[in-house]
N, C-alpha and C positions, 0 to 999 in steps of 0.2 A: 558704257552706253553708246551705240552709233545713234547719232539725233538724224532725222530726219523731217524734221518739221521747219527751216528754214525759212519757210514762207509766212512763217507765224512772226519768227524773233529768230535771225544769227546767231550762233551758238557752235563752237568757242568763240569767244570775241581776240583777238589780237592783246598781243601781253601786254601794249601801251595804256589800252584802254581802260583796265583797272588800276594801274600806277597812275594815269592822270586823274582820275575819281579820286583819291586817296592822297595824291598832293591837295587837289583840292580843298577836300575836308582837314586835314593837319593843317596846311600852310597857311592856306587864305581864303577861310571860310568864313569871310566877310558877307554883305549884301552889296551886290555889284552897283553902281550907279545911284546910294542908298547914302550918298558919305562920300568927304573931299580926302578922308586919311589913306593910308598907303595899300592895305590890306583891301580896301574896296574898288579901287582901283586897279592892283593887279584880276581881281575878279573882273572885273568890266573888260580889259585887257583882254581876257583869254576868251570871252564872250565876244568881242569884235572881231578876234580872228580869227572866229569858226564862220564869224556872220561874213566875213568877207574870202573865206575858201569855198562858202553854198554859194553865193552869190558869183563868182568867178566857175566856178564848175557849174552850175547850170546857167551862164548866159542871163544873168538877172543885170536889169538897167541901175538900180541904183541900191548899194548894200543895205542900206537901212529899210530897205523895203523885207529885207529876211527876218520874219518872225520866227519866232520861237514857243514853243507850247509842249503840254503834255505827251501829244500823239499824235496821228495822223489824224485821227478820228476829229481830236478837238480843232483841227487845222482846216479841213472838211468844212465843221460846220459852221465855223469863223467864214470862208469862202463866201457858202451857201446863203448862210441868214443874214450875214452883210448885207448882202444886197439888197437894192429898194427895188421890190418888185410890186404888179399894181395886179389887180384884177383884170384876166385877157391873156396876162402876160406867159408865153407859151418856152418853154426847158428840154431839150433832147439828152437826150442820156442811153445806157447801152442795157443790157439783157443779162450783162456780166459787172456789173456797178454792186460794190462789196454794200451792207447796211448801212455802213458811215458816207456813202455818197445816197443811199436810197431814202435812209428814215428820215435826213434833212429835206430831200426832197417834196417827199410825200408832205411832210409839215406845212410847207410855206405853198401846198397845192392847197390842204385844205385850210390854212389859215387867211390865204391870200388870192385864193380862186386861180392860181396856177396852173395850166396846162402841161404835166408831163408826157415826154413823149418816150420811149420804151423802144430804141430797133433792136431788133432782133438779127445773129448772123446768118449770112447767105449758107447754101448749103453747107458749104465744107467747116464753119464755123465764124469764116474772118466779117470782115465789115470792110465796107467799099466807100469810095468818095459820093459813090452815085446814091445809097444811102442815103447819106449826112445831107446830099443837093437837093433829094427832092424831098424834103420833108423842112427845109431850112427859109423862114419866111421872115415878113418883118415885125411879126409878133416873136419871133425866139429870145430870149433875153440872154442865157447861157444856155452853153452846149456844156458841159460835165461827162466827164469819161477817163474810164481807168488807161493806163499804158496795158496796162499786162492782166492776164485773169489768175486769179488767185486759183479756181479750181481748176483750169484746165492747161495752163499756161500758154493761152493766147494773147499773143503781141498782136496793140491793136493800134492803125496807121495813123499815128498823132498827127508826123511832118506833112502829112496829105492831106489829114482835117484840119490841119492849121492853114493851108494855101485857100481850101475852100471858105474858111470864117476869114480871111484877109480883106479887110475892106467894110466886112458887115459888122454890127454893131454890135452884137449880140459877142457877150465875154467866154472867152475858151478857157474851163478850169479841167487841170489834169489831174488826177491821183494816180500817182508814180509811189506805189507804196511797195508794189513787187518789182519796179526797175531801178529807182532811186541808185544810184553807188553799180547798176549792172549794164542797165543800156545806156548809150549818152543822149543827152537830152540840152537844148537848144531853146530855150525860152524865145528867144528872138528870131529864132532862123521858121520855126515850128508855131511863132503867132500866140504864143501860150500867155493868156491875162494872168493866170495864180496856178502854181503847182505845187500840191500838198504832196508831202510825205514823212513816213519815221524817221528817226536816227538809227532805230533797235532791230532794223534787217539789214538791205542792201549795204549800209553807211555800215555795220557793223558796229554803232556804238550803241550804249546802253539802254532799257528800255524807261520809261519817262519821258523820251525825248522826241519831239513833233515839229515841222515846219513848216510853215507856210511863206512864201514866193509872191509879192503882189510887183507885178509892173505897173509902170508910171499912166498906162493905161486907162486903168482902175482908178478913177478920182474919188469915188466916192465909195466907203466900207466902212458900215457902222459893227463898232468891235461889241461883240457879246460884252464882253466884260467890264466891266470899269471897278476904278477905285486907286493904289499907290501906283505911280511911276513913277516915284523920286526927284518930279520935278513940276515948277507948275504948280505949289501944294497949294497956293492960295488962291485958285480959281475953282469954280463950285463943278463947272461941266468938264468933262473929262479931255483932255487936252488931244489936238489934232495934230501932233507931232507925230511922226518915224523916227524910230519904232515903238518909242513909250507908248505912245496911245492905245498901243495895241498889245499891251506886254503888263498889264495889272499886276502887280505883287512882283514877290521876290521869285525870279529865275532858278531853276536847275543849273545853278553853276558846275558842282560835279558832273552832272550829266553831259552839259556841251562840252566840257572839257573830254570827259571821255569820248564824246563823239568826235570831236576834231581828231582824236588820235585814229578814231577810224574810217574817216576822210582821208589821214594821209595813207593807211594801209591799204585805201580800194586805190589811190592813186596811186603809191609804187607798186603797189602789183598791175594796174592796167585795166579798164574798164572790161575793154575789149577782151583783155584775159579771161575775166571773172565770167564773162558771159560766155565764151566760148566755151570753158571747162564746167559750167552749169548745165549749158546746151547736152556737150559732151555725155553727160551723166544721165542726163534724162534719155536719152539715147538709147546709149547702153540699158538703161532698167527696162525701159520700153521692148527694147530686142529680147527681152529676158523673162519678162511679163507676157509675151507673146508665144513662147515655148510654154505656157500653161493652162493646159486644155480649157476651155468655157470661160476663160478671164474675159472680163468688156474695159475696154480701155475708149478717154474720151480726149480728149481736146487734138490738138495738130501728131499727125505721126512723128516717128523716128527722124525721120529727113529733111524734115519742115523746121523753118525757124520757130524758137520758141521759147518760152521759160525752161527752168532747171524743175518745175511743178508738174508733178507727174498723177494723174486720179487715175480707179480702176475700181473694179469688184468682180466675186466670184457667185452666181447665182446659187443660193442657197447657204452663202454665208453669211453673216450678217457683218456689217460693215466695223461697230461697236464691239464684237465679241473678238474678230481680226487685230484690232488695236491692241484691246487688253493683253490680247494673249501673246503678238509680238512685245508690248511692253514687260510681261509678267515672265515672261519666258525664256523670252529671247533678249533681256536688253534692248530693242529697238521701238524710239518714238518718233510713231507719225501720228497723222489726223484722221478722226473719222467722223462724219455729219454733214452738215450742211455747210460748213465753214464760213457762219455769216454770208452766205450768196447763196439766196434762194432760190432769184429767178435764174439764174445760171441753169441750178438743178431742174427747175421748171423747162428750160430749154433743152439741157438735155435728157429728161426727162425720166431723171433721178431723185427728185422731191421725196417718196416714199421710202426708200432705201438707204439715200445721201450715197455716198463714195470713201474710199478710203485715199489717202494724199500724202505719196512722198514728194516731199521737195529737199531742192541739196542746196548746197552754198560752196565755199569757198575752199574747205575745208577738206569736206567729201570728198571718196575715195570709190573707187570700179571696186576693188576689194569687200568693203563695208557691202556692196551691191550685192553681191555674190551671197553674202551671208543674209542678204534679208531675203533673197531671191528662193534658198534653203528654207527658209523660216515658211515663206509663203506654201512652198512646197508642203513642207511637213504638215500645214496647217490645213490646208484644203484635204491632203488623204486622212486626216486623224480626224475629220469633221464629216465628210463627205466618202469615204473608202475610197 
């Protein structure tokens, strides 16, 4: 199978990652923080030093401020519905904002008479500071916006949004769920109140695994959830410690253990590596995708910085039949739809059709390209003469 859907879920994952799952569960499959005896403790143990390699690689002010959750998604809307927002109170967000930063949105507009605001990119795709400035008032409460676009692979200018939110009041939440472990990111340099992402892409560890980032910033986040955090047991309201307060029930122990192992494979391999040779990839298909008559390809060229997330389609294929049949046929899995980002497709004005989406990782290979580049081939003349 060459995978190609990276931008979903990392795949292979690094050999540490399921040997640390797997110690886990044998050795010390205790409840971490749950218990003063040995076995609960090394759990907690291994959980503190995943929670203090996110917080040291992304620039976070104090470790315990690193939650832990299911997924991005759930990490999201922890973010979102935390916050006390009033009626009036007005939200910018971007055009390429995945369902897990949208459907929170939309919620706490019509629950809470929220003003979302919606930019759209300038011609060529990107988003400018001048944007972000003149739409940015003292009604904004948060500004919410992805680093990367899941369909198109546009990088969008955090460190530049963060200079302009410096100073105003109004909280900057990132979803770095396609840079996480690929671009580097700078909580503090960059102004960032909370940045949500997976463990089960960029970080290359297992899926189950979600995080959220609160800076000292952020004084007040009422936690969706309540109920055990292992301490505390004898007061009724749910206790306003870091990180318990925000960590109800028993943790994904295997899972952060697995993810730490793959924290340290995005760090010896090199941030800057994994994104270069992403970059690279996407490139190259691009240049290759471009040699085939009537293809429409969208987000930043060949030459442009970018994700390793590549979209296109071939008029009169359909985007769904494409998939199956590189799946069915050929061994190769990518994506095809809407990819949870509607208005994306709304933008570029793919809604009806959706897109088909290679994306690559770490792994990925010019060669595996080649063979899907054939596949495309074959599939356009056996469809189309």
């Amino acid at each position: 199978m060459i995978y190609f859907d990276q931008a979903a879920s990392s795949f292979p994952k690094p050999e540490g990652v399921a040997k640390a799952m797997a110690e886990a569960v044998c050795n010390y499959g205790a409840n971490p923080g749950r218990g003063g005896h040995a076995l609960s403790r090394q759990a907690a143990a291994v959980i503190e030093k995943t929670r203090k390699q996110l917080a040291d690689m992304f620039h976070a002010d104090r470790h315990e401020r690193v939650l832990f959750s299911q997924n991005a998604t759930t990490a999201l809307n922890q973010a979102i519905q935390g916050l006390e927002f009033s009626d009036g109170d007005e939200v910018i967000t971007t055009s390429y904002e995945h369902n897990s930063v949208r459907r929170p949105l939309e919620r706490i507009a019509e629950e809470k008479g929220v003003k979302i605001i919606y930019l759209t990119g300038e011609e060529d795709g990107r988003f400018s500071t001048e944007q972000l400035a003149s739409v940015l008032t003292n009604k904004t409460k948060l500004v919410a916006v992805t680093h990367g676009s899941n369909l198109t692979g546009t990088i969008l200018p955090i460190e530049k949004w963060g200079d302009v939110l410096k100073g105003h009041p109004a909280f900057f939440l990132v979803d770095a769920s396609q840079t996480a472990g690929v671009l580097p990111i700078n909580m503090k340099k960059s102004h960032i109140d909370m940045l949500a992402f997976p463990g089960h892409k960029g970080l290359m560890g297992p899926q189950g695994t979600g995080v959220l980032i609160v800076q000292s910033s952020v004084t007040s986040l009422r936690p969706l959830i309540t109920g055990g955090t292992g301490s505390h047991s004898e007061e009724v309201k749910q206790p306003e410690e870091w990180p318990a307060g925000w960590e109800s029930g028993t943790l994904n122990t295997p899972g952060i253990a697995g993810l730490s192992k793959g924290i340290d494979e995005v760090l010896e391999k090199g941030i800057k590596m994994i994104y270069e040779h992403e970059r690279k990839l996407a490139a190259y298909c691009i240049g290759k995708l471009e040699g085939i008559n009537e293809t429409e390809l969208f987000g930043p060229g060949k030459d442009e910085e970018r994700l390793g997330v590549v979209a296109f389609r071939i008029p009169g294929i359909d985007v769904h039949e494409m998939a199956m049949i590189l799946d069915e046929h050929y061994g190769i899995a990518v994506r095809a739809g809407l990819h949870c980002s509607p208005l994306a497709h709304e933008y570029c004005r793919t809604g009806e059709t959706g897109l088909v989406r290679v994306s690559f990782g770490l792994y990925n290979t010019e060669d595996e390209i080649d063979i899907f580049i054939n596949a495309v081939r074959e599939i356009k003349e056996g469809l189309l003469g």
